[in-house]
C-alpha positions as CSV (number, residue, x, y, z in Angstrom):
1,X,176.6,108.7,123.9
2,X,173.9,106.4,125.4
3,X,171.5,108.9,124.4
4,X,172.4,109.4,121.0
5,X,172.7,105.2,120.0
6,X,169.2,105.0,121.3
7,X,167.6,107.6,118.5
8,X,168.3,104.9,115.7
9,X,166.2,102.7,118.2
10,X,163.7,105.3,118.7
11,X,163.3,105.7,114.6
12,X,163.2,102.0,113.9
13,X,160.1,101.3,116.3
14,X,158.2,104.5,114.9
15,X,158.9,103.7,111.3
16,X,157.0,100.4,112.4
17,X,154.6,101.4,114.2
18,X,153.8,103.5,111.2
19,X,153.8,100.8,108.9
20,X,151.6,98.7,111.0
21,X,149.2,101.4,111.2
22,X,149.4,102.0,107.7
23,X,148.6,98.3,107.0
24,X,145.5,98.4,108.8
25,X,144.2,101.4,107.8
26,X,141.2,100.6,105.2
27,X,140.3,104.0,103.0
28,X,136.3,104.5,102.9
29,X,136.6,105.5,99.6
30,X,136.5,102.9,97.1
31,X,139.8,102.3,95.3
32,X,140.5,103.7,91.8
33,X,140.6,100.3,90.6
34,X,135.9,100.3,91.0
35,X,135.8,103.5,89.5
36,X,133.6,102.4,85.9
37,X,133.5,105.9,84.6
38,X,130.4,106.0,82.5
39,X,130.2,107.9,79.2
40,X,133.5,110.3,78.8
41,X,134.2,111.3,82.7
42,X,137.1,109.0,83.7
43,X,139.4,112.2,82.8
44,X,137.1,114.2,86.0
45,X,137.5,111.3,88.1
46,X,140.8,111.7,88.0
47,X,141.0,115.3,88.7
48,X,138.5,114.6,91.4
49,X,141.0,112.0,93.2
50,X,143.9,113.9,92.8
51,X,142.0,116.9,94.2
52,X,140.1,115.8,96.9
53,X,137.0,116.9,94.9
54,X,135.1,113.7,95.5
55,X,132.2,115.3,96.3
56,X,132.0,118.0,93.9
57,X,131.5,115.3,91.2
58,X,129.7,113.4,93.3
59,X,127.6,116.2,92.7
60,X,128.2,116.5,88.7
61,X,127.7,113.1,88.3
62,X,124.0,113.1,89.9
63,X,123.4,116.3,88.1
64,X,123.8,114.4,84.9
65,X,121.7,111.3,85.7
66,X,118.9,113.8,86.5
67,X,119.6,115.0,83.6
68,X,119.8,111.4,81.3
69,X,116.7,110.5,83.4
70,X,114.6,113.3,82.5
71,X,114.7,113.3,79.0
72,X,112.1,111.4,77.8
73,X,113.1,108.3,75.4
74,X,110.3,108.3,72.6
75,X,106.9,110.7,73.1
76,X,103.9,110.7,71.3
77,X,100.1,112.3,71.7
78,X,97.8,110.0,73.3
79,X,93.9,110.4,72.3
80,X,92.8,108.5,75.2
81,X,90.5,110.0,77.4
82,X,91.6,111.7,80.4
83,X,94.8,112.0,78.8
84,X,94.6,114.6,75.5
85,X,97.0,117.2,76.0
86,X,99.9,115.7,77.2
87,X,102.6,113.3,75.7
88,X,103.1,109.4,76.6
89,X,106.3,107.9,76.3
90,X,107.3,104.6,74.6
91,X,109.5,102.2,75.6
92,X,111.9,100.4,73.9
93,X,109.1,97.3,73.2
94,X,106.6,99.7,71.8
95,X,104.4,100.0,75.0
96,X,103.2,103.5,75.9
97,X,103.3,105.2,79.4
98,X,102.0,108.4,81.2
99,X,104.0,111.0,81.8
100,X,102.3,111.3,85.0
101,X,100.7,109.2,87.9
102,X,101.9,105.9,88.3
103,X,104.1,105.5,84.9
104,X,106.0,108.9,85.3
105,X,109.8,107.7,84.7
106,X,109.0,104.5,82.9
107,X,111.6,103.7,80.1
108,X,114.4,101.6,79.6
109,X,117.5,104.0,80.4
110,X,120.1,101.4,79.9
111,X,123.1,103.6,81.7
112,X,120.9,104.6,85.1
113,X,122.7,101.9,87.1
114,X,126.3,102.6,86.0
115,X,125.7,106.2,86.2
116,X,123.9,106.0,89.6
117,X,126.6,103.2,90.9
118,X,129.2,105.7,89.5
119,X,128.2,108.6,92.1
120,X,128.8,106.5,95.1
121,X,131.9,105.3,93.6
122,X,133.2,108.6,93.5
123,X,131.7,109.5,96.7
124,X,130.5,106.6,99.4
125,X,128.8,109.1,101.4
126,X,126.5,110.5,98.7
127,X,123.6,108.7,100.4
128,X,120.6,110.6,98.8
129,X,122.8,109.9,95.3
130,X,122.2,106.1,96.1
131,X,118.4,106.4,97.7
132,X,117.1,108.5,94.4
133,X,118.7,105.7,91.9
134,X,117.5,102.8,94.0
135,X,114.0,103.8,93.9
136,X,113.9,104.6,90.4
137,X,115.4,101.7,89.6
138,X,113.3,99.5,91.5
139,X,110.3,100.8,91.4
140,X,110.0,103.4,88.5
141,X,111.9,101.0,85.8
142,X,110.9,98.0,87.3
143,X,114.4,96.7,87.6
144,X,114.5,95.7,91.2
145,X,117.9,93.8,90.6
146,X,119.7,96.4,89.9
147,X,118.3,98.3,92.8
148,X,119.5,95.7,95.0
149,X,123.0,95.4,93.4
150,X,123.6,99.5,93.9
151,X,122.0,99.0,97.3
152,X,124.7,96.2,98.3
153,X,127.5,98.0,96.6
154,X,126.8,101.5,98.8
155,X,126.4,99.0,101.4
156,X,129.9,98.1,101.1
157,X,131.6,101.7,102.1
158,X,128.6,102.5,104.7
159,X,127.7,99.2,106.3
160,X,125.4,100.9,108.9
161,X,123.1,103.1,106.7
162,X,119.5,102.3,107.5
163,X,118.4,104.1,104.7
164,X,119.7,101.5,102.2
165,X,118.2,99.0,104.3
166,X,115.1,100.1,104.5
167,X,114.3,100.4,100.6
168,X,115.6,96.8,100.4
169,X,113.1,96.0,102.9
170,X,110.3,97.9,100.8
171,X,111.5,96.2,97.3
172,X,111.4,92.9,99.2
173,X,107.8,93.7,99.2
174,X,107.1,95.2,96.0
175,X,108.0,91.5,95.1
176,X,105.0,90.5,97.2
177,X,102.9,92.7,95.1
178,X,102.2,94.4,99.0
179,X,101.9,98.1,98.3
180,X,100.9,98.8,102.1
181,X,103.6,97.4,103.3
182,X,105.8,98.8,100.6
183,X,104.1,102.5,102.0
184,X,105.0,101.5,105.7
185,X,108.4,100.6,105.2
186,X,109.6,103.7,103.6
187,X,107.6,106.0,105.6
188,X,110.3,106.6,107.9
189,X,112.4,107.8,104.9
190,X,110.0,110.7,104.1
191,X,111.0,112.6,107.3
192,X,114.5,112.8,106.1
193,X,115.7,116.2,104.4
194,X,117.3,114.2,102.1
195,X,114.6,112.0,100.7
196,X,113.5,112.3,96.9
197,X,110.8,113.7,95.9
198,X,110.3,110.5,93.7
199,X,110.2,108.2,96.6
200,X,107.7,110.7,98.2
201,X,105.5,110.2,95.3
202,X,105.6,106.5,95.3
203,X,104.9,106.7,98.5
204,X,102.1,108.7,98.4
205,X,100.9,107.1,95.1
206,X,101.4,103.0,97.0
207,X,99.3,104.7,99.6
208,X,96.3,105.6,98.0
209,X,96.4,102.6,96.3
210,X,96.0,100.6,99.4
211,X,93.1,102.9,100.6
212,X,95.5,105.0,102.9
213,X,93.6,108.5,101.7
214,X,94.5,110.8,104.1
215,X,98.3,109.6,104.6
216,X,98.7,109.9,100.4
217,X,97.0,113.4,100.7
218,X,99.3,114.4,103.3
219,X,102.7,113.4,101.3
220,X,101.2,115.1,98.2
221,X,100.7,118.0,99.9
222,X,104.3,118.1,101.4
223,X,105.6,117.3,97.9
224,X,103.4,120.1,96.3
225,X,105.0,122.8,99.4
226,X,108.7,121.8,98.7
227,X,109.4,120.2,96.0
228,X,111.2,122.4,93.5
229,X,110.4,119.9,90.2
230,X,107.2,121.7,88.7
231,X,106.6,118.1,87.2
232,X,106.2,116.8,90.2
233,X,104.6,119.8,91.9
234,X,101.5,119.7,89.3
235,X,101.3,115.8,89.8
236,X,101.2,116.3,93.4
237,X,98.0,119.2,93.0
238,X,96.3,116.8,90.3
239,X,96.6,114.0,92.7
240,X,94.6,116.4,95.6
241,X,91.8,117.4,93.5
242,X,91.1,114.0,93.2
243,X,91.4,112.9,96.3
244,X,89.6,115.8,97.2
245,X,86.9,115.4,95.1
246,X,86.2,112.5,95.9
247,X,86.4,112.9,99.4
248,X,89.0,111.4,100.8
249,X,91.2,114.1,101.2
250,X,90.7,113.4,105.1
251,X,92.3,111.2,107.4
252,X,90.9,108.1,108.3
């Protein structure tokens, strides 16, 4: 009988224990409540919470910002020399830009941050998700704000990722207008599988603008081996004839 009156007992302090644990137990997802489905996907997100599918559409949702961010806004022919034969973009004040070089992905692309804030709401650890709109935020559409903002927010569910830390560093000094140290700081980001080929060519392009030759010949060399974007494949080999030509293709 002693036995028996002591199960009750036994349940009550589980059942609390239970609860306790449940109280302190903080998801590292965010909560439904952030999700700001873009556009018409608030129907996947559902599915995608309800089947444990975060990363799937993680993987849909970047699929589709590559995809809004590669279409060009406005082109037109250019008859400036150096430049016949390929098509400048316009943004939305009228000002062309090169498809190539240092304007390639200039434009105004009003949903990039919700759609690039979306794929770390859906998935936190999505990292290279995060790092590829950052940098094109910051320092492709010149809105280093709203870099910062989906910097902090992925911040939020991974606290200790020094990946997000380091391109705040380097946007701390793209405001300093201080491209070598902009190059320096994300250097250590190149030699991660995961880093875009974007942020390889800014890096390669802030280098050779600070005289670093033979470190910008080295990233466009790696970008022209791996990269899988012809775009930026045929930037990259552009970029090494003239470094070549001009002899600085060479470390210095």
């Amino acid at each position: 009988m002693a036995g028996r009156s002591l199960l009750p007992a036994a349940a009550v302090l589980c059942w609390g224990a239970a609860a306790m644990s449940a109280s302190s137990y903080r998801s590292p997802f965010p909560p439904p409540s952030e999700l700001r489905a873009p556009l018409d996907g608030a129907n996947g997100d559902m599915l995608a919470l309800a089947a444990g599918a975060r990363r799937l559409f993680a993987d849909l949702w970047f699929v589709r910002l590559m995809q809004y961010y590669g279409t060009r806004e406005v082109r037109e022919e250019s008859a400036e020399p150096g430049h016949e034969g390929h098509a400048h973009s316009l943004d939305a004040g009228g000002h062309e830009h090169c498809d190539h070089g240092a304007d390639y992905g200039k434009g105004s692309y009003p949903e990039f941050l919700p759609m690039a804030r979306h794929i770390i709401e859906v998935d936190p650890a999505f990292t290279a998700g995060a790092l590829y709109g950052a940098a094109s935020l910051a320092f492709n559409l010149e809105r280093p704000a709203e870099a910062e903002e989906l910097l902090t927010y992925g911040l939020k569910y991974s606290p200790k990722e020094w990946r997000y830390l380091t391109v705040l560093a380097a946007i701390g000094y793209s405001k300093a207008k201080d491209p070598a140290a902009v190059a320096a700081t994300i250097a250590p980001l190149l030699k991660d599988p995961d880093c875009p080929v974007m942020l390889k060519q800014l890096a390669a392009f802030l280098n050779k603008r600070a005289g670093n030759y033979g470190a910008a010949a080295a990233i466009y060399s790696d970008i022209a081996a791996t990269s899988k974007d012809e775009a930026y494949v045929a930037n990259a080999r552009r970029e090494l004839e003239k470094l070549a030509g001009a002899g600085a293709g060479k470390p210095r």
